[in-house]
C-alpha positions in Angstrom: 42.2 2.9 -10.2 38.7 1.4 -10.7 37.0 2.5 -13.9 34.1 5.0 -12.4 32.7 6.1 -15.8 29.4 4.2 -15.1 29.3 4.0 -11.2 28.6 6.4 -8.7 29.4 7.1 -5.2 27.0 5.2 -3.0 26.7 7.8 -0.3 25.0 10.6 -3.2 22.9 7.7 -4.4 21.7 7.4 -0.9 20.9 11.3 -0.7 19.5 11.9 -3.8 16.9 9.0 -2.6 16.3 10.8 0.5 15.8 14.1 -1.4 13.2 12.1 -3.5 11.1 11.1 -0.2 11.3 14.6 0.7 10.2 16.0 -2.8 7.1 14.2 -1.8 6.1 16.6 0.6 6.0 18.9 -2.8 3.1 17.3 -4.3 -0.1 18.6 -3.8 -2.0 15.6 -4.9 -0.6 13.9 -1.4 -2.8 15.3 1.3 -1.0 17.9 3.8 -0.3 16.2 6.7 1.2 12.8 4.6 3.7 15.8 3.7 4.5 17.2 6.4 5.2 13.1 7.2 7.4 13.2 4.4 9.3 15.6 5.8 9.8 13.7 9.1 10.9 11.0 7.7 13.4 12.6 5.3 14.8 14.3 8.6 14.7 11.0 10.7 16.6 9.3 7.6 19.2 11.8 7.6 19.4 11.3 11.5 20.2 7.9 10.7 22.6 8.4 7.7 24.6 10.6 9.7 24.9 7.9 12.6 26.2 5.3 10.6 27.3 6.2 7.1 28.9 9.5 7.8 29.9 7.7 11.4 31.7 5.4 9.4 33.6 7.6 6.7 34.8 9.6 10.0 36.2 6.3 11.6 38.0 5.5 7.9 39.3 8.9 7.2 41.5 8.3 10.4 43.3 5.6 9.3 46.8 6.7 7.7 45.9 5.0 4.8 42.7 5.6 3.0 40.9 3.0 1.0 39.7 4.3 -2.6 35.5 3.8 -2.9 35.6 1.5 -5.6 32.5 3.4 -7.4 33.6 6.8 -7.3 37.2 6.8 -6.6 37.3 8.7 -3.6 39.2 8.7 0.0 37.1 9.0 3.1 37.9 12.0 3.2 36.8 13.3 0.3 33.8 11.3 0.8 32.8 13.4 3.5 33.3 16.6 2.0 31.0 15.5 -1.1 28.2 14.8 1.5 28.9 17.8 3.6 28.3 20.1 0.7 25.3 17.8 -0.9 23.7 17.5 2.4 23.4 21.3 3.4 21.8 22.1 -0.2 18.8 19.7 1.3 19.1 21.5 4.2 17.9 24.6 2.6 15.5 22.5 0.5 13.8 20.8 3.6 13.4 24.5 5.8 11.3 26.5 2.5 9.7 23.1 1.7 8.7 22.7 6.0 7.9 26.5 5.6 5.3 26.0 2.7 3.7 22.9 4.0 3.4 24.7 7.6 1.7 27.8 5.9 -0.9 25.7 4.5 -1.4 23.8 7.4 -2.3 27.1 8.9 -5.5 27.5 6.8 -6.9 24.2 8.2 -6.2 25.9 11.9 -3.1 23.2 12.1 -0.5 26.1 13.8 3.0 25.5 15.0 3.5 28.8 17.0 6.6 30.4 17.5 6.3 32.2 21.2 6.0 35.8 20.0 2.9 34.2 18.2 0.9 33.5 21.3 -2.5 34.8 22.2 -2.2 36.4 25.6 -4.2 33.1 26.9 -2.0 31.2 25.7 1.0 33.0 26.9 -0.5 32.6 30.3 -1.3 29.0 29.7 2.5 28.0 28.6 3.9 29.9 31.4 1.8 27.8 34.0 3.0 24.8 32.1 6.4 25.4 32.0 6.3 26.3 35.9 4.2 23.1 36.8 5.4 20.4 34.7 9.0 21.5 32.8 11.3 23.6 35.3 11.0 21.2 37.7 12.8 18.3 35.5 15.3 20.4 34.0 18.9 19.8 34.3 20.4 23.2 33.7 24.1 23.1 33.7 27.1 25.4 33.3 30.7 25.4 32.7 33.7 26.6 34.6 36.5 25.6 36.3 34.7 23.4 38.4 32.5 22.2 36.3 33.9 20.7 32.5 31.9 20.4 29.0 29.7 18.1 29.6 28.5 14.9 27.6 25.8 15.4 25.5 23.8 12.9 24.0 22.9 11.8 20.6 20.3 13.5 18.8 19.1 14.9 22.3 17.9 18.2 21.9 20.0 21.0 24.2 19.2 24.4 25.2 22.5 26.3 24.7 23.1 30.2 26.2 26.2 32.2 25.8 26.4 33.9 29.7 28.0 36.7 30.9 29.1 36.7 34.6 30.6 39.1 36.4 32.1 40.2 33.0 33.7 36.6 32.4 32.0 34.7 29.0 30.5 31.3 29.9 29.0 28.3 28.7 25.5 26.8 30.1 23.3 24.3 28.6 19.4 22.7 29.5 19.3 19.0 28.2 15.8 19.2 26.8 14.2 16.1 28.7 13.5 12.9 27.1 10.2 12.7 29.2 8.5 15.7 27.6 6.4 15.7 24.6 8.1 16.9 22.0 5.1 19.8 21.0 2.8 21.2 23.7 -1.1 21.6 22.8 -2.5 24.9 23.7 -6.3 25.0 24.5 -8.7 25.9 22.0 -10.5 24.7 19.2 -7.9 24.8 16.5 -4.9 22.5 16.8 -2.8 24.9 18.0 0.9 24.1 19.5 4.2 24.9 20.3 7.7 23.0 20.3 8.3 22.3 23.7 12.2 23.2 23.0 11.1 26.8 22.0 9.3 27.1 25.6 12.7 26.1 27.5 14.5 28.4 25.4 12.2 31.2 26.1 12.7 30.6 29.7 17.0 31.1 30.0 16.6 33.9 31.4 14.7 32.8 34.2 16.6 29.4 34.4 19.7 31.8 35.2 18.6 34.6 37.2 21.7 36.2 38.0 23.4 36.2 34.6 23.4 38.2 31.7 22.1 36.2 28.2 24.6 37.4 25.3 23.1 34.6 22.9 21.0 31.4 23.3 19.9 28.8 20.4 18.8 25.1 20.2 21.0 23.0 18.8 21.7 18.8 18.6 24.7 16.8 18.6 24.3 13.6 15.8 27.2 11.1 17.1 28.9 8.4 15.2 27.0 5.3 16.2 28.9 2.1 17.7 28.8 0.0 14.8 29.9 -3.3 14.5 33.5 -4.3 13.4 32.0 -7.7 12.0 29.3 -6.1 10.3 29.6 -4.6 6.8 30.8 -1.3 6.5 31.8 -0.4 3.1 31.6 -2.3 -0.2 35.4 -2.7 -0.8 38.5 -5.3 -0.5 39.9 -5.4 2.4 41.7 -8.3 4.0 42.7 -6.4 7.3 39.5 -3.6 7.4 38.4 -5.3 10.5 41.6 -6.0 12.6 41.9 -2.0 11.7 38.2 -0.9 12.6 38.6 -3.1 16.2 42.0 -1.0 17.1 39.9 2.1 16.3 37.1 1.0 18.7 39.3 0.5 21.2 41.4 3.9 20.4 38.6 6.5 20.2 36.7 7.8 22.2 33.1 6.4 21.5 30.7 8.0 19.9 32.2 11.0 18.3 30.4 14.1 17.1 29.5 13.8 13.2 26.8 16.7 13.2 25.9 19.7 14.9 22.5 21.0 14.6 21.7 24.8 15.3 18.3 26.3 15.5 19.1 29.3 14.5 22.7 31.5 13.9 24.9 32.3 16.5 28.2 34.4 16.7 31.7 33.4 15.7 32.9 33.3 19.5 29.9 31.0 20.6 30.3 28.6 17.7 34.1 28.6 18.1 33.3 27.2 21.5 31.0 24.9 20.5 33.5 23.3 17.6 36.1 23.3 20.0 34.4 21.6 22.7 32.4 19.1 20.9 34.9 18.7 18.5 33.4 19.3 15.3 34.7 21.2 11.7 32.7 23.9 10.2 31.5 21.8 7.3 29.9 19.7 9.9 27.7 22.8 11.5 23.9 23.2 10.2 21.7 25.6 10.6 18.0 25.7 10.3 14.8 27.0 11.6 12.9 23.7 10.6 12.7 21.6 14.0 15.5 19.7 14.4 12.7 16.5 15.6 9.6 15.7 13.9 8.3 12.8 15.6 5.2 14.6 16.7 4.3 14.6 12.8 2.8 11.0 13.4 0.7 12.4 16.4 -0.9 14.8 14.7 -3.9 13.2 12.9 -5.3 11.9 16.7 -5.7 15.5 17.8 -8.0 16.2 14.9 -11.8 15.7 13.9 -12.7 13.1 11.7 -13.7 14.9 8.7 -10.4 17.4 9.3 -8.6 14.1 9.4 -10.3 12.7 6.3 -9.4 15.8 4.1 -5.6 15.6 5.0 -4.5 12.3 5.7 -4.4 9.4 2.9 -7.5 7.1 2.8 -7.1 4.6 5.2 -6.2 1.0 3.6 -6.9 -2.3 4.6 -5.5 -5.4 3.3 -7.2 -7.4 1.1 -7.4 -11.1 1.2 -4.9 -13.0 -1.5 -7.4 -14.2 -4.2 -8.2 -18.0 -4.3 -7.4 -18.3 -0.7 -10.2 -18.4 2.6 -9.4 -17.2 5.7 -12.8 -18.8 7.5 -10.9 -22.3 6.3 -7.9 -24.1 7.2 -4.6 -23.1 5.3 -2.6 -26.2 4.9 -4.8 -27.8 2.6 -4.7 -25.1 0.7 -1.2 -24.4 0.4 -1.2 -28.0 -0.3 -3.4 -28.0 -3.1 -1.6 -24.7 -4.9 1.3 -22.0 -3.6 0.2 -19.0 -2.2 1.7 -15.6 -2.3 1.2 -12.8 -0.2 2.0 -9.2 -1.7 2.3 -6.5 1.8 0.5 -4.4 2.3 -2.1 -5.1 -0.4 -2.7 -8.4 1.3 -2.2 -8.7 5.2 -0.2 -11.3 6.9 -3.3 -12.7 8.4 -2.8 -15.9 6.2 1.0 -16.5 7.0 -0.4 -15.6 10.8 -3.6 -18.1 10.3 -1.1 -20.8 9.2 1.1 -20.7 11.8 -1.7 -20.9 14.5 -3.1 -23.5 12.7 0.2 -25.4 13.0 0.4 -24.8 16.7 -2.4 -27.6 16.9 -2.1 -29.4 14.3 -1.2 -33.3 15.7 0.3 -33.8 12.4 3.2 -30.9 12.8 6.1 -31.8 14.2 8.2 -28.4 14.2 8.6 -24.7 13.3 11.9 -23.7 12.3 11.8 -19.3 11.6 14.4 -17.1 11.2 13.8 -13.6 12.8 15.2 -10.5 12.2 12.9 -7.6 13.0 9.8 -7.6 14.9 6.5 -6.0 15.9 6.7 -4.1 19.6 3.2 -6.6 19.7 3.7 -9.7 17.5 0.8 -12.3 17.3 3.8 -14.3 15.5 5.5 -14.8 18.7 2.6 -15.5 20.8 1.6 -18.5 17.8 5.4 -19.7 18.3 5.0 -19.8 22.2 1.7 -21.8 21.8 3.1 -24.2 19.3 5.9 -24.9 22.1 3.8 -25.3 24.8 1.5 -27.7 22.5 4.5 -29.8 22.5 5.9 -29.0 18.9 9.1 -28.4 18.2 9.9 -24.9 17.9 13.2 -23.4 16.7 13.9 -19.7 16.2 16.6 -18.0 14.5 17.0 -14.8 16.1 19.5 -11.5 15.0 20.7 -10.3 17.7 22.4 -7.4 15.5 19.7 -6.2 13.9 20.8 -2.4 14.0 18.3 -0.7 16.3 16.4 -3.7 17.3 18.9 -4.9 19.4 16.9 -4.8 22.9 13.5 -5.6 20.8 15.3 -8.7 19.8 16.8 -9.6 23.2 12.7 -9.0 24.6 11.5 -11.8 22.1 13.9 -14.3 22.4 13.7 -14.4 26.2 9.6 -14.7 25.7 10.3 -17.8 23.3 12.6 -19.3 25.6 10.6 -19.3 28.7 7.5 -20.4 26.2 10.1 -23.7 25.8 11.2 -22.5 22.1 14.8 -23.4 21.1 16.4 -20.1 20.6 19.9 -19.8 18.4 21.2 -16.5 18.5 22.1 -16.3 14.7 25.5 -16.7 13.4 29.5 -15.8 14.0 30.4 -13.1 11.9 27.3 -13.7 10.0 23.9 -11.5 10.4 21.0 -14.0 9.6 19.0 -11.6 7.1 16.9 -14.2 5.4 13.2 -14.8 6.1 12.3 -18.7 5.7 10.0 -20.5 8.3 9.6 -23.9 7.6 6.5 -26.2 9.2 7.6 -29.7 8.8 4.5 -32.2 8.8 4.3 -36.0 9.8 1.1 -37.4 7.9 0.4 -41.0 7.0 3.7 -42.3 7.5 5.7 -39.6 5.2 6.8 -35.8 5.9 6.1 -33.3 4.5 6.9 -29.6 4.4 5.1 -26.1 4.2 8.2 -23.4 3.4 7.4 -20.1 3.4 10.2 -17.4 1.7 9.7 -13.7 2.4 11.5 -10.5 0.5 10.3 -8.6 4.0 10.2 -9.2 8.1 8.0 -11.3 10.1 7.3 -7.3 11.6 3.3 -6.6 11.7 3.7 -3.1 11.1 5.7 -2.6 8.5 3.6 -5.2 6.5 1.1 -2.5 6.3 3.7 0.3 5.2 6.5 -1.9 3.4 5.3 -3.6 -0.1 7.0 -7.0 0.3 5.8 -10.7 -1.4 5.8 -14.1 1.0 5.8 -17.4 -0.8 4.0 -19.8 1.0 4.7 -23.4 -0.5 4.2 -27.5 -0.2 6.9 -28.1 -2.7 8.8 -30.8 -1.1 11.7 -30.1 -3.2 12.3 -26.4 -1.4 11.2 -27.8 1.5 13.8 -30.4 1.6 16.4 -27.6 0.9 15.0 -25.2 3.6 15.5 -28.4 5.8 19.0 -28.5 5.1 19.3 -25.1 5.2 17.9 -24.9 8.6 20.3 -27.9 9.5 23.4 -26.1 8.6 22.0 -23.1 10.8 22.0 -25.2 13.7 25.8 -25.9 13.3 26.8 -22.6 12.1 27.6 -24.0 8.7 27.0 -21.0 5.9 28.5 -23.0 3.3 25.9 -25.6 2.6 24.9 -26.4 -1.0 21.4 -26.5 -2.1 19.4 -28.1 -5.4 16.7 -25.1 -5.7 17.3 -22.4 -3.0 20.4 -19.6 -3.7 21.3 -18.9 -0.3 24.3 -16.3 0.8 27.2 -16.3 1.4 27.8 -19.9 -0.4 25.9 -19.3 -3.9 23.8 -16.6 -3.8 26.3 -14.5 -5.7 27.5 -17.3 -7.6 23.7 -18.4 -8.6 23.2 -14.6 -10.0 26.1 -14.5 -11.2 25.6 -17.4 -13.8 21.8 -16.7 -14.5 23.4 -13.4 -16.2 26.2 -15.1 -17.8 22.9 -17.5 -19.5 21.5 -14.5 -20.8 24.7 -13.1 -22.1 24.9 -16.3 -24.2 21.8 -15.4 -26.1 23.4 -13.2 -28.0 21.3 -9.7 -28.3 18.2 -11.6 -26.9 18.8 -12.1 -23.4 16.3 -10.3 -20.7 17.4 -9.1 -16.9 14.2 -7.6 -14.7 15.1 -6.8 -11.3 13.4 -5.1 -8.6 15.0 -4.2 -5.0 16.1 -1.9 -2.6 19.7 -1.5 -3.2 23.1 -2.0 -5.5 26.3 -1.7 -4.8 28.3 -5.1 -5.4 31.1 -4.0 -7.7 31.0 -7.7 -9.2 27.5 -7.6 -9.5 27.7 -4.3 -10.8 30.5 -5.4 -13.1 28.7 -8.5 -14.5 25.9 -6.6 -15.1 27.9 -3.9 -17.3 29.0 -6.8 -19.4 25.6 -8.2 -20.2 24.3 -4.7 -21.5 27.5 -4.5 -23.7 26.2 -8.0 -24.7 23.2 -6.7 -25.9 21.1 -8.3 -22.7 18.2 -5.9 -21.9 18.3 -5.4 -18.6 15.7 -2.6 -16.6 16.0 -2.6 -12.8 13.4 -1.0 -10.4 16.0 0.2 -7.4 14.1 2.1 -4.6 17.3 3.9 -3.3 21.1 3.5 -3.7 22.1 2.3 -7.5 25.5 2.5 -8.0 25.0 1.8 -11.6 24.6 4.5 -13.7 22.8 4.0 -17.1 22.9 4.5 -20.7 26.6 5.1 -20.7 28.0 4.5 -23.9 29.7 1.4 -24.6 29.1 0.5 -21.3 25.1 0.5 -19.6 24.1 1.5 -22.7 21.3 -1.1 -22.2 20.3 -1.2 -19.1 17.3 1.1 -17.5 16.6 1.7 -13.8 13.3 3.5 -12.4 13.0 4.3 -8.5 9.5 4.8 -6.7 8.7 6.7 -3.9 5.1 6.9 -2.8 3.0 6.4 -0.2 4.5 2.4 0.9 7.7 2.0 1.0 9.1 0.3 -1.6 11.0 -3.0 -0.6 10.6 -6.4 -2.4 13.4 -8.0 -3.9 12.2 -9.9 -7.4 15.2 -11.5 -9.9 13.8 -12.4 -13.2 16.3 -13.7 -16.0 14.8 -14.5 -19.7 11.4 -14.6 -20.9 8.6 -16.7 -21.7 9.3 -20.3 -20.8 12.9 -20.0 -20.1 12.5 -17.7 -17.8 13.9 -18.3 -14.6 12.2 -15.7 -11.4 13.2 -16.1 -8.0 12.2 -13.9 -4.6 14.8 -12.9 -2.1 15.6 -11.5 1.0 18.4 -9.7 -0.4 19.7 -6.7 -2.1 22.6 -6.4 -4.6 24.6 -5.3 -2.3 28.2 -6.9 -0.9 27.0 -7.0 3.0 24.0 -8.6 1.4 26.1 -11.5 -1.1 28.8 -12.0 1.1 28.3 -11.5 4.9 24.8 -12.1 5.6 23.1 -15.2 5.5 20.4 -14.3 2.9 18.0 -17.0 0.6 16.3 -16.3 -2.9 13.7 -18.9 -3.7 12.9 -19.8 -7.0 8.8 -19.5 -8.3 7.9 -22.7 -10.1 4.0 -22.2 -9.9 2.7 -20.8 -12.6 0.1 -18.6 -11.1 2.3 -16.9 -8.5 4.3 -16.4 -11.1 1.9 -14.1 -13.0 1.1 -12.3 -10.2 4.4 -11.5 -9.8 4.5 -10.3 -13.3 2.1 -8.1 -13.0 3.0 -6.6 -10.0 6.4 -6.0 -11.3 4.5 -5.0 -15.0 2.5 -2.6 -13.2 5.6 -0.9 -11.2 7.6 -0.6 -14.4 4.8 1.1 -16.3 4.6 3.8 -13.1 4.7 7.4 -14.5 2.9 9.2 -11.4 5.5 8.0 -8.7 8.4 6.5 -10.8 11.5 8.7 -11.8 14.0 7.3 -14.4 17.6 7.5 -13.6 19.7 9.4 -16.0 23.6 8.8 -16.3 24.9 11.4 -14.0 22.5 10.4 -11.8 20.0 12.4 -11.2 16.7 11.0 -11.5 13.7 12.5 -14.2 10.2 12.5 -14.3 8.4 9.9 -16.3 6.1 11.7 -19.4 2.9 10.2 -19.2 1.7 9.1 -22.5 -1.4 8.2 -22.3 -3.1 7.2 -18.3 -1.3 8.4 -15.4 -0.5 5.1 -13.6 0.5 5.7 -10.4 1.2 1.6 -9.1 0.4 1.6 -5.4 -2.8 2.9 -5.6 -3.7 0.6 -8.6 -2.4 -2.1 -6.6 -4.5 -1.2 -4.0 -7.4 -1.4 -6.1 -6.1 -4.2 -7.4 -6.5 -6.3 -4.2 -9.8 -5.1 -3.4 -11.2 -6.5 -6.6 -13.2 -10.0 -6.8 -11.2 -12.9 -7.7 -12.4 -12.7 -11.7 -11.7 -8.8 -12.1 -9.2 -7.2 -14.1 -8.6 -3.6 -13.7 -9.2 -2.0 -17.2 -7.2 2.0 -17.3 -9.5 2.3 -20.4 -12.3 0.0 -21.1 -12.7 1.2 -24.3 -9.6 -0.2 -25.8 -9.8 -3.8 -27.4 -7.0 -5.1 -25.6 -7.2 -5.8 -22.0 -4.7 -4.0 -19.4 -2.1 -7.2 -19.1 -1.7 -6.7 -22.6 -1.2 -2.7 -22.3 1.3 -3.6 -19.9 3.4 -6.3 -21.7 3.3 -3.7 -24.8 4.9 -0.8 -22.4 7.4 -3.4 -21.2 8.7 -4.9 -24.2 8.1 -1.5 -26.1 10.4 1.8 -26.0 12.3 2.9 -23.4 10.8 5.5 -21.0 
């Protein structure tokens, strides 16, 4: 049996992350409809864990025998039953934390009506909208003899009614359409609206006129989705897990029920049915009165005034421009004359985006080689590739076909590059291409040179205004003549390539990591570990960074969501520290830093701790040799660390803790924010009295107690 006593499962990690991001629609400093955002995306999160996580589990508990979690020492099984039971606690959480947020909404004249709720205007209004534009797309549908269960699909809302005809029980169901709103606006001053769901099911009874309605509710079936065999699944050992998960695929019937959503309680002999028919177990049945979509959550600041929208939306932000660099001048030279980093969403893309058009007509470029995982719906990126092929360079893209949910996005691209004249390589076998390196190789007075740039994030417009992520933009020749060969041993499908400077996975990323903690635990008591990401859950990783805390290595980690470490254990973590924030951009950088002062060695990457991540992705982490991007990245990471607004400290049975606030509160987005906005020879100052400047504040809080 693995030792457990300082891991945890990384299923609960997930959800007490996810209960975090809904605990944000708590705070009253975070303007109303931001919350009620918060919500949505704690539901559409769940929507999502359900589809593949839980999916998973369901496939594994199915096999006859069960693999043990490595971190928690559990079956599939039992897996499932923890989540079942931690899952419907949020469930409560998330309906009196809607209901609050929705009361207050009501005082701005922001009302989601229930029907009974309906001014007699209204009434008539809904009625005449139902009749017009909602019977007449409706697929009602019942079930008899002639007619069998029929499939419903994922997270599709349904209408279902417990009948009685001609004394006989039956079972009818109204697939909500895909082509309706989700809410429908009433007329009015006041944004006032109803779920479009809760119009249909007000309606059953005229939908079927000749039956009697014993029971009707709204209710949503979450499927298991179709993952990938190849893909990673689960962070464990086994040799055979795939020739296993294939037979499965083939076995069961795709798609299988792993959730079933009710709006509201129904009896024993209508749920019965339902479990029966779907199939699903009791411990997989929730009900709530909270909608079971929220997508119209991001639609709602359009419908309202400006200075409505002011008071309950966040600020709006734009980018600032990376100090030392000038947009109204060409890039190369600069990246030339000094590295450049970019730090999303606090500075746009617009220089990365500038350089690449530059390169399109540059006569001294040659090619662009990019890998691509996730993109913009509208990506300027793509049209700069397609011009830089049709000016004759030579133009090379990467593309993951597998990205999970991006699939068809993907597909859309690639076919837009290739009729532009780009090479297009479809990633891979048995590999997903996670990393994000684009490398702009240059032909000038008789020698070439390289521009490489290194990303933690997507080449995806959008979430570069929502995701904080850093982009190292370079002239180094030495990475650039190993993202050459890197790009080389993509071409041939060749993921075990060795390189002088770059860590790239599956061949040495782990290994690299590996032996930069192994040269800390040498120091003996003085060694140093500060990491920031997304994610761990590599047991080796995990393990190797157990010993260097019993080494005496200091090690304090800033993990967004799933940490399958836990800390302070005795004897075991004892040293190590991890902080997780949540706030208003989503947190999702990756930053390795081993040792201090000059022997410290930092690096950027495109992947978590994680085993998909080390060993079956094709991920880079670059190291950061100039010295002023190297600050920068200190004091973001300085300024993260020393968070006690949005931050919460892990404790060893892993729940996660406020911060006290000892002095400022220092909440590190928005100082960031500020941050950027500044001029080039600004500092920000939390207290300008003080004789020691805010760098300095910071360095104390990091290398002072723990907190």
């Amino acid at each position: 049996m693995p030792d457990t006593r300082f891991t945890q499962n990384r299923e609960l990690s997930w959800l007490r992350f996810n209960e975090r991001v809904l605990m944000e629609a708590t705070d009253e400093t975070v303007p109303l409809l931001e919350r009620l955002k918060f919500i949505a995306i704690f539901t559409s999160n769940l929507d999502e864990f359900f589809m593949i996580r839980v999916g998973s589990l369901f496939d594994l508990s199915h096999f006859k025998t069960h693999t043990i979690d490595q971190k928690s020492g559990w079956t599939p099984g039992e897996q499932l039953t923890h989540i079942y039971e931690a899952v419907r606690v949020l469930y409560a959480r998330r309906q009196q934390i809607y209901q609050e947020v929705e009361q207050q909404l009501r005082v701005h004249g922001i009302c989601q009506l229930h029907y009974d709720e309906l001014a007699e205007t209204e009434v008539k209004f809904v009625r005449q909208y139902f009749k017009s534009s909602i019977a007449p797309i409706l697929s009602p549908q019942i079930v008899d003899t002639h007619h069998p269960f029929p499939h419903l699909q994922n997270k599709a809302l349904h209408i279902g009614a417990w009948l009685k005809y001609k004394n006989n029980p039956m079972f009818a169901v109204i697939p909500v359409p895909a082509a309706l709103p989700e809410v429908i606006f009433l007329p009015g001053g006041e944004t006032r609206y109803i779920r479009t769901e809760e119009v249909i099911l007000e309606h059953v009874s005229q939908i079927f006129k000749d039956d009697t309605i014993l029971e009707k509710t709204v209710f949503c079936v979450t499927r298991n989705a179709d993952i990938n065999p190849d893909d990673e699944a689960f962070d464990f050992d086994s040799d055979d897990f795939r020739g296993k998960m294939k037979k499965l695929l083939r076995q069961r019937q795709r798609l299988a029920p792993v959730r079933l959503e009710l709006s509201r309680p129904i009896s024993e002999t209508f749920l019965k049915y339902l479990k029966e028919h779907l199939p699903v177990t009791q411990e997989q049945v929730y009900v709530t009165n909270a909608p079971l979509k929220m997508g119209y959550a991001f639609a709602l600041p359009a419908k309202l005034s400006e200075n409505k929208r002011r008071a309950l939306t966040d600020t709006p932000f734009t980018p600032g421009v990376p100090h030392g660099v000038r947009l109204n001048a060409p890039i190369t030279p600069q990246v030339q004359a000094h590295d450049i980093l970019l730090s999303y969403p606090f500075e746009g893309m617009d220089t990365f985006l500038h350089l690449i058009r530059e390169s399109a007509y540059d006569p001294d470029v040659i090619s662009i080689k990019i890998t691509i995982y996730r993109l913009a719906r509208k990506a300027k990126l793509v049209e700069y590739l397609c011009a830089a092929a049709e000016a004759g360079k030579d133009v090379t893209a990467f593309i993951e076909l597998r990205a999970r949910f991006d699939e068809q996005n993907n597909i859309d691209w690639s076919e837009r590059l290739e009729d532009a004249g780009c090479t297009v390589i479809y990633g891979v076998e048995n590999y997903k291409v996670h990393s994000k390196v684009c490398l702009i190789t240059r032909r000038s007075q008789g020698s070439v040179q390289y521009i490489t740039q290194v990303g933690t994030g997507n080449y995806n417009e959008k979430t570069a205004l929502q995701y904080t992520d850093l982009s190292l933009i370079t002239a180094n020749p030495a990475i650039g003549q190993d993202a050459n060969h890197f790009f080389q041993n993509l071409a041939i499908g060749n993921v075990s390539g060795q390189y002088e400077h770059l860590m790239v996975a599956p061949s040495s990323l782990k290994t690299g990591i590996i032996r930069e903690i192994d040269r800390e635990i040498a120091k003996r008591g003085e060694g140093r570990i500060f990491i920031k990401m997304n994610a761990i859950t590599d047991i080796d990783l995990i393990e190797k960074l157990k010993q260097a805390s019993c080494a005496g290595v200091r090690v304090r980690m800033i993990v967004r969501g799933i940490c399958c470490i836990l800390p302070d254990i005795p004897e075991k973590t004892e040293n190590i520290e991890v902080i997780s924030i949540v706030g208003r951009f989503l947190e999702h950088s990756r930053v390795y830093c081993f040792g201090q002062g000059n022997d410290e060695r930092m690096y950027i990457a495109s992947a978590d701790f994680m085993t998909r991540n080390t060993e079956k992705r094709v991920e880079v982490a670059c190291p950061i040799y100039d010295q002023a991007v190297r600050e920068k990245i200190h004091y973001l990471m300085d300024t993260c660390w020393a968070d006690n607004v949005k931050a919460r400290a892990l404790q060893r049975d892993g729940s996660y803790r406020t911060r006290p606030i000892r002095e400022t509160p220092i909440d590190s987005q928005q100082m960031l924010m500020a941050k950027a906005l500044e001029p080039d020879d600004q500092m920000i100052d939390l207290e300008p009295d003080k004789k020691h400047g805010f760098m300095d504040w910071l360095t104390g809080l990091f290398h002072g107690h723990k907190g």
